[in-house]
C-alpha positions, 0 to 999 in steps of 0.5 A, spaced: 485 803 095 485 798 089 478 798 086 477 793 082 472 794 076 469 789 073 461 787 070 459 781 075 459 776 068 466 776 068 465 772 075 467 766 073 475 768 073 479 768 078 483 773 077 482 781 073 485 786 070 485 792 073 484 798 069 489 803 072 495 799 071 493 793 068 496 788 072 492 782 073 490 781 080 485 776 085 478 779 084 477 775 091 480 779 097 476 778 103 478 781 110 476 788 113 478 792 107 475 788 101 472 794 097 470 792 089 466 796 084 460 793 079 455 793 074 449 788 074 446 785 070 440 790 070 445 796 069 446 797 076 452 800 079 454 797 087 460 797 091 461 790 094 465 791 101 466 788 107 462 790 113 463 793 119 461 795 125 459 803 123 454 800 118 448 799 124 445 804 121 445 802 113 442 794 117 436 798 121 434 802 115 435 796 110 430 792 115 426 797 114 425 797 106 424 789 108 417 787 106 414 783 110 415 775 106 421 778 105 423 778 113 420 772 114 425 768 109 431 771 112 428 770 120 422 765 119 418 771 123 416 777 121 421 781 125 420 788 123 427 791 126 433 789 129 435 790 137 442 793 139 445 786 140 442 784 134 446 789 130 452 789 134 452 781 132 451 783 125 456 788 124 461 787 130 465 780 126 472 777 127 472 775 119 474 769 120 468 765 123 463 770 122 464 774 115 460 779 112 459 783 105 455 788 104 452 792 097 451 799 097 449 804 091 454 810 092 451 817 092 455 821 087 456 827 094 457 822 099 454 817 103 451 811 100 444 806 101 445 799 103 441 794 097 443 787 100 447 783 105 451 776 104 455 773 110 458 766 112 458 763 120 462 757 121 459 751 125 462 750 131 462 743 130 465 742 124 469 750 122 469 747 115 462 748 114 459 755 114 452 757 114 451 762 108 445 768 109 444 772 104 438 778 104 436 783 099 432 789 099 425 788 096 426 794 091 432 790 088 431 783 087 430 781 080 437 785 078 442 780 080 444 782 087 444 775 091 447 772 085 453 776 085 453 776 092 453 768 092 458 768 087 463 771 091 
């Protein structure tokens, strides 16, 4: 799979070069296999990908390192976790009307931990229009998460 490395300065570019082939390739690819690597402003290395309904867990456990302000400007109320059809609406998305990106620190052995969620759901009055939500996990704000997130 094409993973595309890049710092999240280089942003404002429609394109990147990949390092492998050095071909010049769209740095926005956004369907169920969107996956790319990134270093953040604070150092940070972070994979943005889409979200998929396998990710419940990372979603419940990310609720968890939620403070409670935090939580409250996601859902206007202290929600402190999230039902079983909360988590399939939130994972369980056709892509086209209700998208989401997800960024996770990989584990060198495996595995990974969910920093912050973005995702867009079209109105149903008017498709040209989408509400955007984006979360970050306390312990992660301030190093450029949601920016990035917002930029793709």
């Amino acid at each position: 799979m094409f993973e595309p490395r890049f710092s999240s300065d280089d942003l404002s570019g429609r394109t990147i070069q990949c390092e492998t082939d050095g071909k010049q390739r769209s740095a926005y690819q956004y369907d169920s296999g969107y996956r790319e690597l990134a270093t953040l402003p604070c150092g940070l290395e972070v994979v943005f990908r889409a979200v998929h309904p396998e990710d419940k867990r990372l979603l419940a456990e990310g609720m968890k390192k939620l403070s409670s302000a935090t939580r409250y400007s996601r859902f206007l109320t202290d929600k402190t976790s999230l039902s079983g059809p909360e988590l399939a609406y939130l994972t369980e998305l056709d892509g086209h009307n209700h998208f989401a990106i997800g960024v996770v620190r990989p584990f060198p052995g495996g595995g990974e931990i969910g920093v912050g969620v973005a995702r867009f759901v079209r109105l149903k009055d008017n498709p040209e229009v989408a509400e955007p939500a984006v979360t970050v996990i306390d312990e992660y704000q301030g190093c450029g998460v949601g920016t990035a997130l917002l930029r793709r």
